[in-house]
Residue, then its C-alpha position, 0 to 999 in steps of 0.5 A: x496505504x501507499x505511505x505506510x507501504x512506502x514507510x514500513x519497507x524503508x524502515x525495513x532496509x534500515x533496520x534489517x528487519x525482513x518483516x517489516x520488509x515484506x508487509x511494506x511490499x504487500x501494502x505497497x501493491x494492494x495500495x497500488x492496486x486500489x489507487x488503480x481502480x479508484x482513478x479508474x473511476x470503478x467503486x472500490x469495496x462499495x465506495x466510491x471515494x477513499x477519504 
């Protein structure tokens, strides 16, 4: 999820589509947020493991 945040906001700033932009800095928090809480060792969602 981190990735593809990563991956949609550059490909928004490069080409100024402000969609694209915003859904990769969504992605890119949520993506956060879970890395967070996995590394944490909690159970995400009921799993313990995102593979």
């Amino acid at each position: 999820m981190l990735i593809l945040g990563l991956v949609l906001l550059l490909l928004g700033f490069l080409l100024s589509v402000p969609i694209l932009w915003t859904i990769g800095i969504i992605l890119l928090i949520v993506g956060a947020v879970l890395f967070l809480l996995g590394s944490t060792g909690r159970a995400v969602g009921g799993r313990r493991h995102w593979f």
